[in-house]
N, C-alpha and C positions, 0 to 999 in steps of 0.2 A: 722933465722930458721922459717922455713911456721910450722903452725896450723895442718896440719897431722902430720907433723913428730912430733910435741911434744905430740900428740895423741897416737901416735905410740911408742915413747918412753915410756910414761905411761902405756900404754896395757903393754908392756914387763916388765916394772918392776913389774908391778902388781903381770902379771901371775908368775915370778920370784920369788915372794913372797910370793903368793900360793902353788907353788913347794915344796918351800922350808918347810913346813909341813907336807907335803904326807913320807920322810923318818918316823920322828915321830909320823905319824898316827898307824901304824901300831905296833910299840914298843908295851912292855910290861913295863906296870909299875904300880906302887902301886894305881894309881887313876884312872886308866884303869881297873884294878883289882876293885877295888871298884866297877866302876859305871857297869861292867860285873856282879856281886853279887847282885846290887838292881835290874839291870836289869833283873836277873835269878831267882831273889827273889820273883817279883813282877806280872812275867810274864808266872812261871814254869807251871802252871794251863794249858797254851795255849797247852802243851803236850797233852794233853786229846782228844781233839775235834781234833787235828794236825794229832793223831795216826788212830785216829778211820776214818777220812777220808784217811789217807795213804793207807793203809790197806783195806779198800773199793773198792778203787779206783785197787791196788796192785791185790787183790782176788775177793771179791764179798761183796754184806752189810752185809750178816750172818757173814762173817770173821770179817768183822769191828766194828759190834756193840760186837761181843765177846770177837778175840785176839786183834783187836785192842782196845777197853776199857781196856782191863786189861796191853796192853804194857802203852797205852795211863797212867791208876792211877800211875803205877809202874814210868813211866818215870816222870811225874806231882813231886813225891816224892823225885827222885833221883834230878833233874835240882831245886827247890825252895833248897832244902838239897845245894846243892851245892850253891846255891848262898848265904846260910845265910853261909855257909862255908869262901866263899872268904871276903864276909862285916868283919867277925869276922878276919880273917887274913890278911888282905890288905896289913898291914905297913909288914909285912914281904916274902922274895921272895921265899913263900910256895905252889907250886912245883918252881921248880927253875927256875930265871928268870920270876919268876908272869905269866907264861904260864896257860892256862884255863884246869880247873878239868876238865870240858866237851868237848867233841867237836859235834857239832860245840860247836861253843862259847854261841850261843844264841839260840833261840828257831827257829828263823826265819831262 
């Protein structure tokens, strides 16, 4: 066997092996749950500055430094809430199947 083709055969298993993670990337499970709750925990804040520019950009800066600050605190509240939500319930499949309080899932 020539030097490409066992190159070749390697590339393919690899990427075969790579594959084979993308089903359960996307699963819902108790430590996906988890690491979604620190990461909603840690990062709920980002609501604030996220809103007030949506909203800017969406309307005008009056609208943003007003409705959006106040979607912007309310949202900050609700997304860190949820995420010390999911830390506290991980081990259990609360909603069902460990689907996210939120959506999106994340701030980003």
């Amino acid at each position: 066997m020539s030097k490409n083709f066992l190159r070749s055969l390697r590339a393919v298993c690899a990427g075969l092996f790579l594959m084979s993670f993308c089903a359960t990337a996307f699963a819902q499970d108790p430590f996906r749950k988890l690491g979604r709750g620190v990461a909603n925990a840690l990062t709920g804040w980002v609501e604030l500055p996220k809103n007030i520019y949506s909203t800017s950009k969406e309307s005008n800066a009056f609208a943003g430094m007003t409705l959006g600050l106040a979607k912007g605190a309310g949202m900050s509240i609700v997304r860190t809430g949820a995420g010390i939500y999911e830390i506290v319930t991980f081990p259990f499949p609360l909603p069902e199947n460990y689907k996210p309080v939120l959506e999106p899932e994340y701030v980003f």
